[in-house]
N, CA and C of each residue as an Amber inpcrd file, in Angstrom:
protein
   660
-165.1710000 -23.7620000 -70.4490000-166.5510000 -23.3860000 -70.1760000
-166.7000000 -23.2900000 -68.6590000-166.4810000 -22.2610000 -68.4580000
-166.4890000 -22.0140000 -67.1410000-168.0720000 -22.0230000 -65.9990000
-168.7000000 -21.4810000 -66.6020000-170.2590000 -22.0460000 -65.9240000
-171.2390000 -21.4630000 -66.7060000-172.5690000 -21.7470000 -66.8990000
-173.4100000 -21.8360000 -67.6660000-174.7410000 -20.8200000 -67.1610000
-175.5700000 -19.8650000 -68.0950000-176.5420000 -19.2390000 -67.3400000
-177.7740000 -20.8460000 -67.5020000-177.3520000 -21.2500000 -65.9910000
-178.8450000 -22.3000000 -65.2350000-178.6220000 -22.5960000 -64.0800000
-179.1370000 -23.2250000 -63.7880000-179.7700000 -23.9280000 -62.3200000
-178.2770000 -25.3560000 -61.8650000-177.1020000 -24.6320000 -61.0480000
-177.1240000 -26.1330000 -60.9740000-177.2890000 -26.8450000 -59.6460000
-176.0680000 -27.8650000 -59.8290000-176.9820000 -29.4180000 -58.7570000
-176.8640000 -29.0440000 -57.3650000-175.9300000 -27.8360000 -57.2730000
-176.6020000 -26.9430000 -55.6070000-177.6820000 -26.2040000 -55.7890000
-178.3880000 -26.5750000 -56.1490000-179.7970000 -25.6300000 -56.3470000
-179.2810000 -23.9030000 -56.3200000-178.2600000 -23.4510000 -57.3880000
-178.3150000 -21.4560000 -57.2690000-178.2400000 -21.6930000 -58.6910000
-178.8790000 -20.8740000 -59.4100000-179.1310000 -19.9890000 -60.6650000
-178.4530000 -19.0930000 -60.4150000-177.5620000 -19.5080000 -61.7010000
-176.5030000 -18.1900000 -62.5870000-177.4830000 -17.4070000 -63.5300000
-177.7330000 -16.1210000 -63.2580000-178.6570000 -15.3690000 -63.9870000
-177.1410000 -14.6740000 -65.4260000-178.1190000 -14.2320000 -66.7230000
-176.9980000 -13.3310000 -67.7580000-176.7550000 -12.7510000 -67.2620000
-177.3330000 -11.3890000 -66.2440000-176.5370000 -10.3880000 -65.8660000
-175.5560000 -10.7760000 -64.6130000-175.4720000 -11.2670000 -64.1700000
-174.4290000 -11.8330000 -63.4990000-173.2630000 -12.1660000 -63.9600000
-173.0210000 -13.5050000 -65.1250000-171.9050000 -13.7090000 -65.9880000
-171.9600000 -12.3130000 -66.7070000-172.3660000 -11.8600000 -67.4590000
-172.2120000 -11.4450000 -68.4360000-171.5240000  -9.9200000 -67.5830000
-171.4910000  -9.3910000 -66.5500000-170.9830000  -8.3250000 -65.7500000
-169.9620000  -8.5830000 -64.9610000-169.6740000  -9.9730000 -64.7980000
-167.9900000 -10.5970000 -64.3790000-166.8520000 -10.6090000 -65.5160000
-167.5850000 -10.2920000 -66.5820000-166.0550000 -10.6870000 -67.6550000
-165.1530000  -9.9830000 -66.9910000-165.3570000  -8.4900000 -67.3630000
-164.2810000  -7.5950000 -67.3010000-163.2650000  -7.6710000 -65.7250000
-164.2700000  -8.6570000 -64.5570000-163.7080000  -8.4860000 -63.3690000
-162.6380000  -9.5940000 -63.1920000-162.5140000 -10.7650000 -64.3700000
-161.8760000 -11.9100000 -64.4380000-160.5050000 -11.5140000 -64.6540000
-160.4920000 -10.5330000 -65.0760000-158.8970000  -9.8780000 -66.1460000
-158.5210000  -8.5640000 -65.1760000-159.4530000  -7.9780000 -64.6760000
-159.1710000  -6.4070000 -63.6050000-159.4570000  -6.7070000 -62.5320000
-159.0550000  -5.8770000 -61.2210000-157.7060000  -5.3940000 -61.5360000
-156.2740000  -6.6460000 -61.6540000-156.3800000  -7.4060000 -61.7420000
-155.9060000  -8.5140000 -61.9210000-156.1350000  -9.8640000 -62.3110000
-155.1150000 -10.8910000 -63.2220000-156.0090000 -12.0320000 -63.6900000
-155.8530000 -12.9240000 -62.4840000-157.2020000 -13.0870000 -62.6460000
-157.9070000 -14.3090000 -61.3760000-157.1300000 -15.8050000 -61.4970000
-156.6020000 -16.3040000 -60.6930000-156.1600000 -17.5200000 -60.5110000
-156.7370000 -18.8300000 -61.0850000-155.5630000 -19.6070000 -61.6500000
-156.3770000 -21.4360000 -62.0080000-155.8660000 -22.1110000 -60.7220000
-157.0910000 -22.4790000 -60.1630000-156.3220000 -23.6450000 -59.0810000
-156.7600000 -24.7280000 -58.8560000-156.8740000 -25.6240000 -57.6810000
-157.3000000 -27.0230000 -57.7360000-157.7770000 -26.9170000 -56.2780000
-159.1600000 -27.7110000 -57.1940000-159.9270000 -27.6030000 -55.5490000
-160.3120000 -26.5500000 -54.7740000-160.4960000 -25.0460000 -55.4150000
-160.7240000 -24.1510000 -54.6230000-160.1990000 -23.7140000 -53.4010000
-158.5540000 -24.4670000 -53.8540000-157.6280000 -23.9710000 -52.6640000
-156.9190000 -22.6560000 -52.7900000-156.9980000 -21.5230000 -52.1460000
-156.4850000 -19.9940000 -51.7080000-155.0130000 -20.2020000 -52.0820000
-154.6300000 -20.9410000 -50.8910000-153.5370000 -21.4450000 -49.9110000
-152.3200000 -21.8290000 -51.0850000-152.6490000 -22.4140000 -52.2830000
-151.6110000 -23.4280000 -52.9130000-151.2720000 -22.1820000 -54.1280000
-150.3130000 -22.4640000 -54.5710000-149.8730000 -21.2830000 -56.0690000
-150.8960000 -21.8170000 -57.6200000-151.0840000 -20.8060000 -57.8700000
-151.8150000 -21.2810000 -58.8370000-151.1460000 -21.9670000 -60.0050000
-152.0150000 -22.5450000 -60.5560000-151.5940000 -23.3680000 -61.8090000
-151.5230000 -22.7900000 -63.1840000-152.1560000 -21.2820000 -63.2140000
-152.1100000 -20.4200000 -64.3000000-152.9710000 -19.1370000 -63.3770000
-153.5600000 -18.5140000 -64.8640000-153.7760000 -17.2950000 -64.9630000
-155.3570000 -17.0810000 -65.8020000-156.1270000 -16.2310000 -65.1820000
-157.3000000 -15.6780000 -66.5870000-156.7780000 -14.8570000 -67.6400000
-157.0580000 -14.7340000 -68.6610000-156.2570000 -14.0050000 -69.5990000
-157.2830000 -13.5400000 -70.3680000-158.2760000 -13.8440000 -70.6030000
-159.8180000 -13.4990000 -71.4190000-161.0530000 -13.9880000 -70.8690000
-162.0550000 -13.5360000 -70.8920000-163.1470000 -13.9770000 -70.4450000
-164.5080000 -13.2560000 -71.3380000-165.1890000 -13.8170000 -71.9390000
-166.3740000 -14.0090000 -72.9010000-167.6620000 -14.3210000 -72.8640000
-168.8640000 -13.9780000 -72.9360000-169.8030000 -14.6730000 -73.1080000
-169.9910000 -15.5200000 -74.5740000-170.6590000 -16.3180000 -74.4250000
-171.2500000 -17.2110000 -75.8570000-172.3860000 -18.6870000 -75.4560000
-172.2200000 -18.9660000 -76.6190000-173.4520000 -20.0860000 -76.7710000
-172.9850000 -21.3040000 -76.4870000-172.8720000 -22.4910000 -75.4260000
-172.2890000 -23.9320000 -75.6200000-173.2630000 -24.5010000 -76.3650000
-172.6680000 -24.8830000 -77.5720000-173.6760000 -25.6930000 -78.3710000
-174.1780000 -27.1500000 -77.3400000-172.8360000 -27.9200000 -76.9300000
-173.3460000 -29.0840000 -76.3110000-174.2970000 -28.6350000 -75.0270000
-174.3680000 -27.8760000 -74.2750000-175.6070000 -27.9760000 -73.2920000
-176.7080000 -27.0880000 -73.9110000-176.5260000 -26.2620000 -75.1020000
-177.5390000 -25.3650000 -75.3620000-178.0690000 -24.3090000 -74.1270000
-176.8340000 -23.7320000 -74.2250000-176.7270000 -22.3620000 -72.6790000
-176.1030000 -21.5960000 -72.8500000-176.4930000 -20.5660000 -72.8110000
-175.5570000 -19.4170000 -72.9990000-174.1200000 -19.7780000 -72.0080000
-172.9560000 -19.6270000 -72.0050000-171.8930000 -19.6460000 -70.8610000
-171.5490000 -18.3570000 -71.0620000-170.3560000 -18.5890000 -69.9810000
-169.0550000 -17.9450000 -69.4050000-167.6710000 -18.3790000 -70.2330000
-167.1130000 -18.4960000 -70.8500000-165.7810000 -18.6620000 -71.6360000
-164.7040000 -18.0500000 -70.9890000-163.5080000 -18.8830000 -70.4440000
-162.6140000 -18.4070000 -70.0060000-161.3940000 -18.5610000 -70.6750000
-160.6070000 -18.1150000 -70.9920000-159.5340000 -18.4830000 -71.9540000
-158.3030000 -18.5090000 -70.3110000-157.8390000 -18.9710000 -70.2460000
-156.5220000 -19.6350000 -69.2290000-155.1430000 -20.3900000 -69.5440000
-154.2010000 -19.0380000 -69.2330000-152.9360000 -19.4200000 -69.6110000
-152.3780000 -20.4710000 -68.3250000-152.6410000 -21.6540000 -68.5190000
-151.8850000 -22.3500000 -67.5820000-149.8080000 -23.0350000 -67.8370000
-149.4850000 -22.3620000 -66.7020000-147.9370000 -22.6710000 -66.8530000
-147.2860000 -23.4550000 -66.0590000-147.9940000 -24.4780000 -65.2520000
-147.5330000 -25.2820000 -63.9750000-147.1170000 -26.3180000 -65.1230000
-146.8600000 -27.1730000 -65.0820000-145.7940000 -28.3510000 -65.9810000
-146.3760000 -29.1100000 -65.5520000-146.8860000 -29.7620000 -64.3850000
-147.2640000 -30.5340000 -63.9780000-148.8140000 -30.5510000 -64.2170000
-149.7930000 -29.5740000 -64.4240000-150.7590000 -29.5820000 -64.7560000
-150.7180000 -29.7310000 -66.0630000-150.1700000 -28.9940000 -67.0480000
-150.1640000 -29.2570000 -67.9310000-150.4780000 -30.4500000 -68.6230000
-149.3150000 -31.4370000 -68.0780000-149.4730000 -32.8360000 -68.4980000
-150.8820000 -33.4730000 -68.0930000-151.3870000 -32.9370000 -66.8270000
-153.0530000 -33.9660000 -66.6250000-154.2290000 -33.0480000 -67.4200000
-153.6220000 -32.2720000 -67.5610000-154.5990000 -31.4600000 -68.7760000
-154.8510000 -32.4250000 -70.2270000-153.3000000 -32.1800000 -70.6900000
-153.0500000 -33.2180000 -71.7410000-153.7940000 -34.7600000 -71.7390000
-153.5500000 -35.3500000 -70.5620000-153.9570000 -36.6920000 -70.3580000
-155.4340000 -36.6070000 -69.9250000-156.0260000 -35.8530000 -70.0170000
-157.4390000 -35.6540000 -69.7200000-157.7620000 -35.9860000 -67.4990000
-156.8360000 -35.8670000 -67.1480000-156.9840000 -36.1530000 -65.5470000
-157.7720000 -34.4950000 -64.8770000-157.0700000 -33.4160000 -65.3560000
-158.0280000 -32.5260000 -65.2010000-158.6800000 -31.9610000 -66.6370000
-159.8100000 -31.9710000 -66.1650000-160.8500000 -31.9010000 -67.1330000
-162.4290000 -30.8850000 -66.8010000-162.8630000 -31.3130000 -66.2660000
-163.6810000 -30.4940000 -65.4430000-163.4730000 -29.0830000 -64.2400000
-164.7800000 -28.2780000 -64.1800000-163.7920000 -27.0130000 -63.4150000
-165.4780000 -26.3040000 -62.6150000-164.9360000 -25.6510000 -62.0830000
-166.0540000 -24.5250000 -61.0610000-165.6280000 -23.3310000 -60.3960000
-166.0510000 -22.3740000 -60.7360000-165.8160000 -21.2720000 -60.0870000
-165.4930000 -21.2220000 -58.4270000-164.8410000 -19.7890000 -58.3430000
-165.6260000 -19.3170000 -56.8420000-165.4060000 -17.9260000 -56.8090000
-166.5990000 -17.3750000 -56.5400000-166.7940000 -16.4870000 -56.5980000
-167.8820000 -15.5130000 -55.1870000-167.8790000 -14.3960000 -55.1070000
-168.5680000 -13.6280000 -54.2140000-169.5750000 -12.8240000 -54.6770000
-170.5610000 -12.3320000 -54.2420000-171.6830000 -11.6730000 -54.6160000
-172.5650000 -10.9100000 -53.2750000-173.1890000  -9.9910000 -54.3140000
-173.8460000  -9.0520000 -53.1870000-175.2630000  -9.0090000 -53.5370000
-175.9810000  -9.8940000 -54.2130000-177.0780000 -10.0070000 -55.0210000
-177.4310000 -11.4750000 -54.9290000-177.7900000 -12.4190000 -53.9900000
-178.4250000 -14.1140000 -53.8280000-179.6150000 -13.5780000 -52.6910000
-180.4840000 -14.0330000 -53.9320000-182.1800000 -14.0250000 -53.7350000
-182.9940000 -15.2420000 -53.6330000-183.3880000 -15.5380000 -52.0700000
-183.9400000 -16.5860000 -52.0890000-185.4930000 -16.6530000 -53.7770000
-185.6580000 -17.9300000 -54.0750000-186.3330000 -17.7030000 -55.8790000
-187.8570000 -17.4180000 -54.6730000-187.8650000 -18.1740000 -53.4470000
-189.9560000 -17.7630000 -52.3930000-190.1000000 -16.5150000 -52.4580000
-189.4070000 -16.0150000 -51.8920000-190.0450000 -14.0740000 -51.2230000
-189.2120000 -13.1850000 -51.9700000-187.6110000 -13.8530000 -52.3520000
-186.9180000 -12.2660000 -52.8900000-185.8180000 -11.8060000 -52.2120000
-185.8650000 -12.5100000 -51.1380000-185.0060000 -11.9130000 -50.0760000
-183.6850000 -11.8630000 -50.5680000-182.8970000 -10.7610000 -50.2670000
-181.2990000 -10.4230000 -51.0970000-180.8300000 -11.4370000 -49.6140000
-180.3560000 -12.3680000 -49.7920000-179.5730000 -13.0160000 -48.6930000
-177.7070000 -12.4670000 -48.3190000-177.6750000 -11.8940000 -49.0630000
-176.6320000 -11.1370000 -49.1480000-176.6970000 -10.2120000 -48.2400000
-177.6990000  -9.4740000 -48.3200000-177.7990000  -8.0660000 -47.6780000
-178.7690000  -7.9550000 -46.5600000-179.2480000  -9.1120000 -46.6880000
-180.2150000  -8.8250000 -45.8650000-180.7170000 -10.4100000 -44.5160000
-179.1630000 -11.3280000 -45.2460000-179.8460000 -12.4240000 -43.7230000
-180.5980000 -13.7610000 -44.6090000-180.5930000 -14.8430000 -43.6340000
-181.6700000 -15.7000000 -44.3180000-182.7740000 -15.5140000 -44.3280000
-183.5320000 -16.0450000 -45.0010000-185.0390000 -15.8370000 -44.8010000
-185.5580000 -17.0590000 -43.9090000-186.9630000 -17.4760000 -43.8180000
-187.2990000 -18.4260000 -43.6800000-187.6540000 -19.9710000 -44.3110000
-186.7110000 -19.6390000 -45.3470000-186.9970000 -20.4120000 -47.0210000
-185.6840000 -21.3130000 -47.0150000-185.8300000 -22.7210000 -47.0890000
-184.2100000 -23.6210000 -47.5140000-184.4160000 -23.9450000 -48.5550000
-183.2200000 -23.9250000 -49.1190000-182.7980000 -24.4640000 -50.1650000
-183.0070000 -25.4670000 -50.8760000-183.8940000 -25.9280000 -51.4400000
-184.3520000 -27.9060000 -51.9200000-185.2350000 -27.6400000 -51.3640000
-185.9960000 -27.4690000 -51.0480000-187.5150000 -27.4210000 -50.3240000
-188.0120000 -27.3670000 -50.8220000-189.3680000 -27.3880000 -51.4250000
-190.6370000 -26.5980000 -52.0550000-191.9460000 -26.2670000 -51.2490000
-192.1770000 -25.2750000 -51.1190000-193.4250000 -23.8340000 -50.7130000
-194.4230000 -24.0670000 -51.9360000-195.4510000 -24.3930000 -51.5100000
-196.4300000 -24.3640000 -52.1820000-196.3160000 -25.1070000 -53.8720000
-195.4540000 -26.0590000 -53.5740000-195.4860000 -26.6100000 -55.7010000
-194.2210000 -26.5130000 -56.2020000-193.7120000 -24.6250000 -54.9670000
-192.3860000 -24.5150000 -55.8910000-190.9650000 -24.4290000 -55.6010000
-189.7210000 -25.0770000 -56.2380000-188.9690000 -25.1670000 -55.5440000
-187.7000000 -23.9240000 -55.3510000-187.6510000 -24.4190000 -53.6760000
-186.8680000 -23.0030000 -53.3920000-185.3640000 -23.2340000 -53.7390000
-184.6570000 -22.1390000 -54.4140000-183.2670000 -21.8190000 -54.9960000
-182.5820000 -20.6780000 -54.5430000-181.5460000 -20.3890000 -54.9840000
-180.7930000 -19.3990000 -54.4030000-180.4600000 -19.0350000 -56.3540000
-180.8640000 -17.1750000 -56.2790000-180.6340000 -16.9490000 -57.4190000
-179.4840000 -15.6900000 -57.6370000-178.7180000 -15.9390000 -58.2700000
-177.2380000 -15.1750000 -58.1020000-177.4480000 -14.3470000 -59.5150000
-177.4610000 -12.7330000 -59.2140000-178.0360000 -11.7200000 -60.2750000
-176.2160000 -11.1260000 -60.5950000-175.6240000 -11.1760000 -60.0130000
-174.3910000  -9.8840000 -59.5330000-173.1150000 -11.2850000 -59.2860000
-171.8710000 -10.6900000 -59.4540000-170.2320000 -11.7060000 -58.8610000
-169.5590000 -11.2770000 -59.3760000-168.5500000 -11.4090000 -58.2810000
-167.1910000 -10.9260000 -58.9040000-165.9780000 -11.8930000 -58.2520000
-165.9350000 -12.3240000 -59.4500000-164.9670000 -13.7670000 -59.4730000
-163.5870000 -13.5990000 -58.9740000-163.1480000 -14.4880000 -58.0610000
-162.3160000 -15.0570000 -57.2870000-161.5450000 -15.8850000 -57.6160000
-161.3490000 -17.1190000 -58.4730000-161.0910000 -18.0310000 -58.8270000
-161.2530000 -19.0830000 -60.0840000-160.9600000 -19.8970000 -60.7000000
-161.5160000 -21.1560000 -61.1520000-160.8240000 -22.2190000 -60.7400000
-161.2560000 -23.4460000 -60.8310000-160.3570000 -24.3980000 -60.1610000
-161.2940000 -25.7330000 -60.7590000-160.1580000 -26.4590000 -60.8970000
-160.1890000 -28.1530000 -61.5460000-161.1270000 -28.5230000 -60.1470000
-162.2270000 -29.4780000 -60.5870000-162.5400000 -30.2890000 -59.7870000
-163.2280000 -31.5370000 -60.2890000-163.1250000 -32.7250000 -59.5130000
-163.7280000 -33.8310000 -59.9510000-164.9870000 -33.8040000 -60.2470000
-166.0070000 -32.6130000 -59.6890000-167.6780000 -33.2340000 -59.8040000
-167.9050000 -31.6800000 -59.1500000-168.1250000 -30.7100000 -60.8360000
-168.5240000 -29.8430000 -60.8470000-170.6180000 -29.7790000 -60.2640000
-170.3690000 -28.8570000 -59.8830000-172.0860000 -28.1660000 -59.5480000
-172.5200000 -28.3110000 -61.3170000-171.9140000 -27.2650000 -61.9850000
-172.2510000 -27.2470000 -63.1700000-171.8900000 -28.2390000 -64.3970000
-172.6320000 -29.0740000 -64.4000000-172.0830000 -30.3390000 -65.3050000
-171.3400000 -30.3820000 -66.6710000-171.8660000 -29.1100000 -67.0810000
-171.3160000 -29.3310000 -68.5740000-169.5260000 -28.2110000 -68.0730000
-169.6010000 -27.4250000 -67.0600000-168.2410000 -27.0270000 -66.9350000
-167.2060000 -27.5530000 -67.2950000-165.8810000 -26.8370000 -67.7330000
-164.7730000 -27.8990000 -67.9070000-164.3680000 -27.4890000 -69.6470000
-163.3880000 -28.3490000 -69.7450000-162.3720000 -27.7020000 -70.8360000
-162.8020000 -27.7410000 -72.1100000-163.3270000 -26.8400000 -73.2630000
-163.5710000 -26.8080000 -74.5650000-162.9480000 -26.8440000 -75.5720000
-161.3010000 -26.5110000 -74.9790000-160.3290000 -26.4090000 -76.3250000
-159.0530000 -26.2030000 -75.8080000-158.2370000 -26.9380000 -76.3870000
-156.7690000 -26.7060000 -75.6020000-155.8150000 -26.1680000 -76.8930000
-155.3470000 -24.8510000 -76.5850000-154.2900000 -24.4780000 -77.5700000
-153.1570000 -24.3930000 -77.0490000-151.8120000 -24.8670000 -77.3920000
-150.4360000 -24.5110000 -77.7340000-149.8980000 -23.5040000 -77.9170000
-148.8410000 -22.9170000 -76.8750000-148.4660000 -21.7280000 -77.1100000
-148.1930000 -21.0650000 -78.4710000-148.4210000 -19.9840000 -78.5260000
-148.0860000 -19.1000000 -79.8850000-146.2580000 -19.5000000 -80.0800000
-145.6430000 -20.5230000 -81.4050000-144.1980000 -20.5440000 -81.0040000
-143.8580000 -19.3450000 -82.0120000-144.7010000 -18.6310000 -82.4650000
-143.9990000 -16.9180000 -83.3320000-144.1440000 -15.6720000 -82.4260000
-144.9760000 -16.0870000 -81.0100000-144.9610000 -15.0390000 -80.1420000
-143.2040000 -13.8830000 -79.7390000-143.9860000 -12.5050000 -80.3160000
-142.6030000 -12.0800000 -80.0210000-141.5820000 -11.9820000 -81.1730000
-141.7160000 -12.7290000 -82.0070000-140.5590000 -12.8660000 -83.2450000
-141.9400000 -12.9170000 -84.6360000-142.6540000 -11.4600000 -84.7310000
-143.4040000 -10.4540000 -85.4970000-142.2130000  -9.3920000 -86.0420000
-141.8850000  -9.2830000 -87.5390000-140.9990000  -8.3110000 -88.0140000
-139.6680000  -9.1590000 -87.8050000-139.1790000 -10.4800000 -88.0050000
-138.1420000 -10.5930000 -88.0790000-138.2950000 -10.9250000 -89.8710000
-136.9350000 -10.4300000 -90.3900000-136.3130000 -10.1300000 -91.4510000
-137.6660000  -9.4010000 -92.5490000-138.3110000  -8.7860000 -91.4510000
-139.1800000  -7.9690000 -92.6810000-140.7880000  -8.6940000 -92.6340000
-140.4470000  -9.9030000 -91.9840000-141.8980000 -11.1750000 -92.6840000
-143.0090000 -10.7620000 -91.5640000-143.7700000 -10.8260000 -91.9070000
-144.9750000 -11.1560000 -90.4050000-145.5950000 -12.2640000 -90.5810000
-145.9470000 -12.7650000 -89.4000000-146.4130000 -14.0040000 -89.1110000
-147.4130000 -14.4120000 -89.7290000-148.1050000 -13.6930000 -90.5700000
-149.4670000 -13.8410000 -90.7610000-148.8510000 -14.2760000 -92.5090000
-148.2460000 -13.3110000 -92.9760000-147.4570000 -13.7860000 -94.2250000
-146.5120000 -14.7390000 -94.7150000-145.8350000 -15.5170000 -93.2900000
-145.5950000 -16.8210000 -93.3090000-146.5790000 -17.6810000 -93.1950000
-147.4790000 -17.8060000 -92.4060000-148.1960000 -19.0770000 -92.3260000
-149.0070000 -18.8830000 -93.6680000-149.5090000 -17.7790000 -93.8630000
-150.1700000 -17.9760000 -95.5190000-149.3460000 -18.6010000 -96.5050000
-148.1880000 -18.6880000 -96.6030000-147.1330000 -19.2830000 -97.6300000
-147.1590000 -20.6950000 -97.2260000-147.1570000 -21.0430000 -96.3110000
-147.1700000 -22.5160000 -96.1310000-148.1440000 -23.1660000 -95.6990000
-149.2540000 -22.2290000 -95.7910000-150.7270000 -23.1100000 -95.6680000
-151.0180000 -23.3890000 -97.1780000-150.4870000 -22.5610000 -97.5930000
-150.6420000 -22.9080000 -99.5550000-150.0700000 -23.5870000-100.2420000
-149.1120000 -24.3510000 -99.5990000-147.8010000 -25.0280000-100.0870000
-148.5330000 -26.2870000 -99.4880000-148.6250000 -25.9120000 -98.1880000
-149.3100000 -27.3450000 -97.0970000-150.5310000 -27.8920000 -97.6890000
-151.5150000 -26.8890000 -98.3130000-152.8860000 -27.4520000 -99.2450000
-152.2150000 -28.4870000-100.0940000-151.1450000 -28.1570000-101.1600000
-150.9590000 -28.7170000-102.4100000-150.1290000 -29.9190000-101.8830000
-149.5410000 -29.7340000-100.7450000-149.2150000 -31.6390000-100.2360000
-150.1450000 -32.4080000-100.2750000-150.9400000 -31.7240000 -99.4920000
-152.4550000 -32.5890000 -99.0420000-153.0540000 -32.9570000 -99.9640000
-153.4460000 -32.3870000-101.5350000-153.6950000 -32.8410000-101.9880000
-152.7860000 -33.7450000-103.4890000-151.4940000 -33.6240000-102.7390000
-150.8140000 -34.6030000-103.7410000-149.9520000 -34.9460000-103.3360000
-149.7600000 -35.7270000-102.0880000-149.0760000 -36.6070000-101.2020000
-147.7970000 -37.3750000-101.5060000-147.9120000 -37.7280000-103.0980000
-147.1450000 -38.6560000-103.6070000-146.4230000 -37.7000000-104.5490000
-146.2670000 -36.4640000-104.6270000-145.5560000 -35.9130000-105.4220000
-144.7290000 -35.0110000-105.1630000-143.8070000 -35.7410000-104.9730000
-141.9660000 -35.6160000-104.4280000-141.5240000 -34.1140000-104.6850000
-141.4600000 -33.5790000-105.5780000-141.2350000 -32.5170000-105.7250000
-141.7340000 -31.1420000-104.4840000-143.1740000 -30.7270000-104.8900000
-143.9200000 -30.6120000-103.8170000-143.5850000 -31.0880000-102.4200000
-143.3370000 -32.1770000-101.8240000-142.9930000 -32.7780000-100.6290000
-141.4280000 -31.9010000-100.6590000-140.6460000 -32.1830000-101.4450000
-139.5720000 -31.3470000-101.5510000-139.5990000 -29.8040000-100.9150000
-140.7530000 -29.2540000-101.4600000-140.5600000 -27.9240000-101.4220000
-141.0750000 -27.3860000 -99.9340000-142.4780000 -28.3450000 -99.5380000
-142.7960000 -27.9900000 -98.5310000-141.8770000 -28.5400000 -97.5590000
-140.8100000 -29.1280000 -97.5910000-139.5700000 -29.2280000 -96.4530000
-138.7980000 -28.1420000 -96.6850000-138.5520000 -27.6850000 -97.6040000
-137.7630000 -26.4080000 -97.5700000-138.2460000 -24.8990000 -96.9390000
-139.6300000 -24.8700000 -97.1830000-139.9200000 -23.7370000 -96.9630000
-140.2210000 -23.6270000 -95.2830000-140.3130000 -25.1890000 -94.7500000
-140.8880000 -24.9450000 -93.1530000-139.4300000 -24.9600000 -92.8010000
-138.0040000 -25.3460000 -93.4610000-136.6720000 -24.8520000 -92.8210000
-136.4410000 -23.6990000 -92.9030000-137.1530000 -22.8650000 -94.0670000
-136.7690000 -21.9330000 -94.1740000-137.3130000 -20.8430000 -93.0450000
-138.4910000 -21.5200000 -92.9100000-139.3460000 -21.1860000 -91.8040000
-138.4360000 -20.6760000 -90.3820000-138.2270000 -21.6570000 -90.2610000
-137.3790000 -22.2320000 -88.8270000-136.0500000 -21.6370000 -88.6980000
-135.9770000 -21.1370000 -90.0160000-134.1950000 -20.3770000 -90.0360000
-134.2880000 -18.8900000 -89.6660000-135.2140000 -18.7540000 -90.5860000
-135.6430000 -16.8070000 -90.4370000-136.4710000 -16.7510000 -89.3230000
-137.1320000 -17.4250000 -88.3720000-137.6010000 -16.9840000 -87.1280000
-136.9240000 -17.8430000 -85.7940000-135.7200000 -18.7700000 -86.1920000
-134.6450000 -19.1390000 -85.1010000-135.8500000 -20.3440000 -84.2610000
-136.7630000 -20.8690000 -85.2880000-137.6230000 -21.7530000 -84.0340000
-136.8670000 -23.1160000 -84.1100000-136.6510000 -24.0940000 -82.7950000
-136.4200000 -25.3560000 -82.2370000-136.7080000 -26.4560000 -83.1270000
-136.1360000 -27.2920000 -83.0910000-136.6180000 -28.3580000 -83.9980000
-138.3090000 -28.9920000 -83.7850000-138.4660000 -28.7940000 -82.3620000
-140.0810000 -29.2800000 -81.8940000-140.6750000 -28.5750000 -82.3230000
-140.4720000 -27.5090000 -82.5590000-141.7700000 -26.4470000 -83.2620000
-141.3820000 -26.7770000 -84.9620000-140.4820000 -26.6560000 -85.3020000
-140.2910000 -27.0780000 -87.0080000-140.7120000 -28.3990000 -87.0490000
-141.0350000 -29.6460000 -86.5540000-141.7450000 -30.6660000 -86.4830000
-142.9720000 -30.8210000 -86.5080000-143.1540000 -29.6380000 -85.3580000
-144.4580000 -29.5420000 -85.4910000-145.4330000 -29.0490000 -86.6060000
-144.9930000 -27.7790000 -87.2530000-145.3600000 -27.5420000 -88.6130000
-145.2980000 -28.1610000 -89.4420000-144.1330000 -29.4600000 -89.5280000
-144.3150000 -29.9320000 -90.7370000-145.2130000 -31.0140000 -90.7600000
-145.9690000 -31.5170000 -89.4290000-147.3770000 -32.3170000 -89.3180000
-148.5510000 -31.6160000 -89.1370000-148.6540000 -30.4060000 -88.9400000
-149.8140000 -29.4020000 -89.0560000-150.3100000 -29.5830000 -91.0110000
């Protein structure tokens, strides 16, 4: 969950048309960097690979959804261990409007309006209509609170090995999600347990996968 259409604790509003007109710039002309700390300077820790709008149920906000192939090894593991967890953009824009007069601060300079202040009752913000993203990056104490990781998936281990001996992937895992139901629901009956070891070797034979991935299926 990469950032949320609201207000955050730097006082700038992420407006929809803003996220919602960065997807396509997250992935073109190139995928935007994972890094740490909003450092340029260091190699990144992955890659953007998708980018989405949708609903976070837990803050009740429309977001930003980033899907991120991360391949550093070393991140990986504080991913895993929950050490990075949280995240924040960075990004550029040609569209930040003080919320007093309007002023495009972008284009046109500061105004006479700060930031946290309030003019007459109301308080002044910086409102971001337009961006085109630069970055994401792990940080301890996002602007946007609810930012940060929604779902961690495991590489595809059939990526690439689609059409071996005729099967597709989609027609294996249906065979042994149906086999895998009838364990589940009859745990104690050997036979069955029998069969569903055979068929995830068989698995593992006709698509050449590692014993960690045939392990892994057979606890899925």
């Amino acid at each position: 969950k990469a950032i949320h259409q609201c207000m955050t604790k730097n006082l700038t509003n992420y407006t929809g048309n803003a996220l919602k007109g960065s997807c396509s710039l997250w992935i073109t002309p190139y995928q935007k960097p994972l890094l740490k700390n909003h450092d340029l300077d260091e190699e990144p820790l992955g890659r953007v690979t998708a980018a989405v709008m949708g609903f976070d149920e837990v803050a009740k906000k429309d977001c930003l959804f980033l899907t991120v192939e991360v391949t550093d090894p070393d991140a990986i593991q504080k991913i895993k261990d929950g050490r990075y967890n949280t995240v924040s953009i960075g990004a550029s824009s040609g569209s930040v409007k003080c919320s007093i007069c309007g002023t495009n601060l972008a284009k046109e300079g500061f105004c006479d309006h700060y930031k946290g202040e309030y003019y007459e009752g109301s308080l002044c913000y910086w409102e971001i209509d337009e961006m085109d993203p630069i970055e994401v990056s792990f940080v301890n104490a996002p602007a946007d609170i609810y930012a940060g990781i929604d779902s961690i998936v495991p590489p595809d281990p059939f990526a690439g090995l689609l059409g071996t001996n005729g099967i597709s992937k989609d027609e294996m895992m249906f065979a042994h999600s149906l086999l895998h139901k009838r364990y589940d629901e009859n745990p104690d009956d050997t036979n069955i347990k029998e069969q569903h070891s055979k068929i995830v070797m068989a698995m593992a034979e006709s698509f050449k996968l590692d014993h960690s991935v045939l392990n892994n299926l057979d606890k899925d």
